[in-house]
C-alpha positions in Angstrom: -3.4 -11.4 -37.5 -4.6 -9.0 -39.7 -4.9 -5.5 -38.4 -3.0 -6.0 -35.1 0.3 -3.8 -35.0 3.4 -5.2 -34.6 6.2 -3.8 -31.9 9.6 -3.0 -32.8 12.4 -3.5 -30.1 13.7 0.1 -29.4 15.6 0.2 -26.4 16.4 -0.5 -22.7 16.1 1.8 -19.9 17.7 1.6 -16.7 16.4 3.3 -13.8 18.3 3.7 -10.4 16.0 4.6 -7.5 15.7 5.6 -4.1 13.2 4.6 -1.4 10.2 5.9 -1.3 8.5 9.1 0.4 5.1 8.3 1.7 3.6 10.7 1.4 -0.3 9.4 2.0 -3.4 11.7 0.2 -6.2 12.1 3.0 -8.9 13.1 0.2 -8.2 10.1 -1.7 -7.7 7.7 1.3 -5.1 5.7 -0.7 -1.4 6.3 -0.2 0.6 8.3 -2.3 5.0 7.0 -2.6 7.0 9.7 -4.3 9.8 7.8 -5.7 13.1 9.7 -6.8 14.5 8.4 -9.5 18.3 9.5 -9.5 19.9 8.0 -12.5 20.1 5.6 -14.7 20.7 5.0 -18.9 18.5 4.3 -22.2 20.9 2.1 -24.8 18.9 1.8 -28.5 18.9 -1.2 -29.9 21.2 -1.1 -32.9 18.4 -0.9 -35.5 16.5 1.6 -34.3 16.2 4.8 -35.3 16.5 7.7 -33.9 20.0 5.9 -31.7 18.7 7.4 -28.1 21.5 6.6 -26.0 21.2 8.8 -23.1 21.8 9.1 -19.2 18.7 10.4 -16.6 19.8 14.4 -15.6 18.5 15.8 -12.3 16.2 14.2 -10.2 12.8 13.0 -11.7 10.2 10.8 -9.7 7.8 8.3 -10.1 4.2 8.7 -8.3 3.0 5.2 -7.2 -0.4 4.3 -6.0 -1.4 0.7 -4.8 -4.3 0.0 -5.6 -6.4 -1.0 -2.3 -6.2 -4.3 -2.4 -2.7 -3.8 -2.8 -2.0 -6.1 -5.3 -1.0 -3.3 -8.3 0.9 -0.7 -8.2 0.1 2.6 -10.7 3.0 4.9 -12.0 3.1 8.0 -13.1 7.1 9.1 -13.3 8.7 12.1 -14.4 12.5 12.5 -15.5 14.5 14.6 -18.1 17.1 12.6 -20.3 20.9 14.1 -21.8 21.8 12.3 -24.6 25.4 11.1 -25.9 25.2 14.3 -28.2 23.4 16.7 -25.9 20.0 16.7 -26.5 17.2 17.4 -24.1 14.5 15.1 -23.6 12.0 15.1 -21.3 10.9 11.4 -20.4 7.4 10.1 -18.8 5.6 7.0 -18.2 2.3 5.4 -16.8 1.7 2.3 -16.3 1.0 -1.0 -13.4 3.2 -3.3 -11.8 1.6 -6.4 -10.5 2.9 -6.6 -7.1 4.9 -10.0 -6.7 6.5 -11.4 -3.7 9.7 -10.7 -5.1 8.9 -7.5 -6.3 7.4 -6.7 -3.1 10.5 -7.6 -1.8 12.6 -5.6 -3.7 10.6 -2.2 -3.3 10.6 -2.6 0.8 14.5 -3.1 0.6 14.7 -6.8 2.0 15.7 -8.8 -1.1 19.3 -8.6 -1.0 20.2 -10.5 -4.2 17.2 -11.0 -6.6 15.5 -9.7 -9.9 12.4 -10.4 -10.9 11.5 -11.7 -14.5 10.2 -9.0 -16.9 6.8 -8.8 -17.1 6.1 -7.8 -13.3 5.5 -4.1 -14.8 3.7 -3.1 -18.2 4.3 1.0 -19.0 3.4 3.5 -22.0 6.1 5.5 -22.8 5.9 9.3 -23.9 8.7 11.6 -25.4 9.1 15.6 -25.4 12.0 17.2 -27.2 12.7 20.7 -28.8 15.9 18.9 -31.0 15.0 18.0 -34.2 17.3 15.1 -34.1 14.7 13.5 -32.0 11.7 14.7 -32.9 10.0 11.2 -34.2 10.2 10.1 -30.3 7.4 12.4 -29.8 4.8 10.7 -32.8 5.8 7.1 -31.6 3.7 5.0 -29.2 5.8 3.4 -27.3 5.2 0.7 -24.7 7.5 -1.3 -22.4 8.0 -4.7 -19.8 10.0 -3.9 -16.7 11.1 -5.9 -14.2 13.1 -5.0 -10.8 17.2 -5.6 -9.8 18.0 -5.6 -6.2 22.0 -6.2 -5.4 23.4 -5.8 -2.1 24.8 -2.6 -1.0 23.1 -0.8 -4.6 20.5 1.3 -5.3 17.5 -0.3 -6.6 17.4 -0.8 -10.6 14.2 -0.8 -12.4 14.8 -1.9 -16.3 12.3 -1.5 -19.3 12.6 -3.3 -22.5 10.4 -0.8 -25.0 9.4 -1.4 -28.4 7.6 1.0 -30.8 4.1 -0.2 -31.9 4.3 -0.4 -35.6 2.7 -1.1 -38.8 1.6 -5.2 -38.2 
């Protein structure tokens, strides 16, 4: 359709997490889960340009509300990425996760086995970097579909397909 942009696969990110904090807001009467995010990867897809391949450095988190009738979820996460050739990037994203069963599941640490199909999470992607290399992150609008990986024994995977909104 005319005038509707199109969106360009641009990579996959891979976030490993830890349980939650609950941390709780008394002004806002709505709870507050501080969620560290404490590594994980972005691989490019092989067409896009700039190639961020990268790996999450330090400890970033993601700031979840549930809505109060606790079927959505809102995030708000933080993280710094080191890519293959050393740049800097500082990483954020908002965004809602429609709280499924499995999802549900997964996020409470009683799925044992299961992912959930993509889709489950819808996020806007923004990009801050002082290397010129990878300076076009920060003019894209980027926008991703996540869905959650639980395996025994593992830390918690949350995965993003993003694509750059483009010229339709």
């Amino acid at each position: 359709m005319a005038g509707f942009p199109s969106l360009k696969p641009a990579f996959t990110i891979q976030v490993k997490i830890d349980p939650p904090f609950s941390v709780g807001s008394h002004h806002r009467k709505t709870g507050l889960d501080v969620v560290p995010m404490i590594g994980g990867t972005v691989k490019a897809e092989s067409d896009f340009a700039p190639s961020l391949n990268a790996t999450f450095v330090g400890t970033g988190n993601d700031y979840i509300r549930a809505d109060p009738d606790q079927k959505r979820l809102r995030l708000d996460a933080h993280s710094v990425l080191k890519t293959h050739d050393d740049a800097l990037i500082y990483v954020s994203y908002t965004g809602t996760v429609n709280l499924s069963e499995d999802s549900a599941k997964i996020l409470a640490g009683a799925a044992g086995d299961l992912a959930t199909d993509f889709g489950d999470s819808f996020t806007q992607f923004h990009f801050e970097t002082g290397d010129e290399r990878y300076k076009d992150l920060e003019n894209g609008v980027f926008v991703g579909q996540g869905r959650f990986i639980s395996k025994t024994g593992e830390k918690v995977i949350v995965e993003y397909k993003v694509s750059q909104a483009v010229l339709g």
